[in-house]
C-alpha positions in Angstrom: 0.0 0.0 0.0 2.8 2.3 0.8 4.6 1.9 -2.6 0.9 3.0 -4.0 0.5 5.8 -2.1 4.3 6.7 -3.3 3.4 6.4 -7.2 0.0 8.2 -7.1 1.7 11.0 -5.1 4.7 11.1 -7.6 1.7 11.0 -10.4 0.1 14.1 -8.8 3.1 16.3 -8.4 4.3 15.5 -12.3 0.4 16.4 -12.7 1.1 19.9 -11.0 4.4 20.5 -12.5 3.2 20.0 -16.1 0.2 22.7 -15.3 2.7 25.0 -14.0 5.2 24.5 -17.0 2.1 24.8 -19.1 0.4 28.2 -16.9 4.6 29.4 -17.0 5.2 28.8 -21.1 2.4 29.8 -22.3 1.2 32.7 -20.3 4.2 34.1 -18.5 7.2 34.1 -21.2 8.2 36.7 -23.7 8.1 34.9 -27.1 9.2 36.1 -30.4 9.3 33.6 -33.7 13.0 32.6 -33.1 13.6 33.4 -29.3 12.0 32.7 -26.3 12.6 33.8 -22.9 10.3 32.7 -19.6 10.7 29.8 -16.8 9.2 27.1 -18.2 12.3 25.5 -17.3 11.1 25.9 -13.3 9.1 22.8 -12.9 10.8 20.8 -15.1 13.6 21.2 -13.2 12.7 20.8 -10.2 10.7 17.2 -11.5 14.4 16.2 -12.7 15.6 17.6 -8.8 13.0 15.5 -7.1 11.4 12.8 -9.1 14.5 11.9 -11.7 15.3 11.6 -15.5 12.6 10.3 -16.8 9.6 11.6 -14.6 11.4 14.7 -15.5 11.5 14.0 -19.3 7.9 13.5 -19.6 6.8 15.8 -17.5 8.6 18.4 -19.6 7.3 16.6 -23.4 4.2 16.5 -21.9 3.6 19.9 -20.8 5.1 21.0 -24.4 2.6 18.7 -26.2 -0.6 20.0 -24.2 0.2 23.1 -24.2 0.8 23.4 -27.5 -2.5 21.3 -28.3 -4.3 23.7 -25.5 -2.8 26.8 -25.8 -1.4 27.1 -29.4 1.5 29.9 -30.2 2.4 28.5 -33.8 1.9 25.5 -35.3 2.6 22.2 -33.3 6.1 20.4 -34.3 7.3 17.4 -32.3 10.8 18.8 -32.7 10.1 20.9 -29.5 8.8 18.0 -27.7 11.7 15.9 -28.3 14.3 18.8 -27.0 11.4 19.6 -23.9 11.4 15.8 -23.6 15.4 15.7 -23.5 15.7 18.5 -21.3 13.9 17.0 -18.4 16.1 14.2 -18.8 19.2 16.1 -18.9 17.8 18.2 -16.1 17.3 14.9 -14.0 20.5 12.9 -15.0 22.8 16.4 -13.1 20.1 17.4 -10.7 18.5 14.2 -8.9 19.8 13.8 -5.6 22.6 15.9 -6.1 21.6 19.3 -7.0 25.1 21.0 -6.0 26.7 24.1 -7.8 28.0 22.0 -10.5 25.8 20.5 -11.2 23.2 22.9 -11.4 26.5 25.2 -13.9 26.3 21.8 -16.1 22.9 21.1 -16.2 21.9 24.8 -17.3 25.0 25.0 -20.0 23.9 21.6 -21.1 20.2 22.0 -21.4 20.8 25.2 -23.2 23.9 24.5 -25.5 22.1 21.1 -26.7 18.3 22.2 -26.2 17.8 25.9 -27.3 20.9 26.8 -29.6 21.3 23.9 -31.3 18.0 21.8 -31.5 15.2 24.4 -31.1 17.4 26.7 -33.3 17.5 23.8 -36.1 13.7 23.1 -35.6 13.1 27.0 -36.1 15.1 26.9 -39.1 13.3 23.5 -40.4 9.7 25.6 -39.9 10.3 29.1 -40.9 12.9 28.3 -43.8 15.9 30.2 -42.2 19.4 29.1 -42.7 20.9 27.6 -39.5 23.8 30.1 -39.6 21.1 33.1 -39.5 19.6 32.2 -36.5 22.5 31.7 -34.5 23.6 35.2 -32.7 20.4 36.3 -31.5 20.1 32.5 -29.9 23.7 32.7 -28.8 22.5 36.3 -26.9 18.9 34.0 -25.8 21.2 31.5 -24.4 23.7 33.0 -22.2 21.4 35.2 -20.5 18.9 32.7 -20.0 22.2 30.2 -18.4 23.1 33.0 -16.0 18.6 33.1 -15.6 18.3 28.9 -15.3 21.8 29.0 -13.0 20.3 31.4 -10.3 17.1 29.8 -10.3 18.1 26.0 -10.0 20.5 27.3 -7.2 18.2 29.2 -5.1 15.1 25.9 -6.0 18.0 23.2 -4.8 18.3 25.0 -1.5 14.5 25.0 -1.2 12.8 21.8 -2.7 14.1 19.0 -1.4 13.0 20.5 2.2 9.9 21.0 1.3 9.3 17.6 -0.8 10.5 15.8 2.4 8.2 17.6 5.0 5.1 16.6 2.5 6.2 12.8 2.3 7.0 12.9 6.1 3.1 14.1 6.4 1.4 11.8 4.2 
């Protein structure tokens, strides 16, 4: 019964963290054809912090494909789910039980470098017909600040989370 309790709890907080990736992307970002900037990457994150890769991954593709099927910007391209969907995995592999500086420096350079310049960039490029090449300095400027952003963040949610997380499983 225990180990029940423990996946429907683990279902319910991937539930809330896609709705807040979802309420966070869609609603609370600044958005422009070939640069985004917001905190979408907040509850993913912190999934990959508490829950692991692979709770993290989906809850990440997840809230890209519903919100994309809910709360439509362009058109939908699975492109962006894959890189949302290899984020949260990334985000898990550095951050799961050891969310230290480092980590949190690698995981935001990673999730960056691989995810926003060089597969959203190529999936931008695919959709709107722009060379590759074109695209590249004003997602190079998107992804250093939004590094320094995601490495502030994750820092400050590490210090936080796993307290919290703990008291509510202590509770239950």
């Amino acid at each position: 019964m225990q180990q029940k309790n423990s996946n429907t709890q683990r279902l319910v907080i991937m539930a809330l963290l896609v709705a807040i990736s979802i309420i966070l992307s869609r609603f609370l970002s600044i958005a422009a054809w070939n640069l985004k900037i917001g905190f979408a990457f907040v509850p993913v994150a912190l999934a990959g912090m508490l829950l692991g890769p692979i709770p993290a991954a989906i809850v990440a593709a997840v809230a890209d494909f519903l919100g994309a099927l809910l709360f439509p910007i362009g058109q939908f391209f699975p492109g962006f789910t894959l890189t949302a969907f290899l984020n949260g995995l990334l985000y898990g592999i550095f951050l799961y039980k050891k969310a230290d500086l480092k980590n949190v420096v690698l995981a935001a350079i990673v999730t960056q470098i691989i995810g926003s310049l060089l597969l959203n960039t190529l999936w931008i490029s695919m959709l709107y017909g722009t060379p590759f090449w074109a695209l590249l300095p004003t997602r190079i400027m998107q992804v250093c600040l939004m590094t320094v952003v995601e490495i502030i963040v994750i820092r400050i949610m590490a210090g936080y989370a796993p307290k919290i997380y703990k008291t509510e499983k202590a509770q239950s």
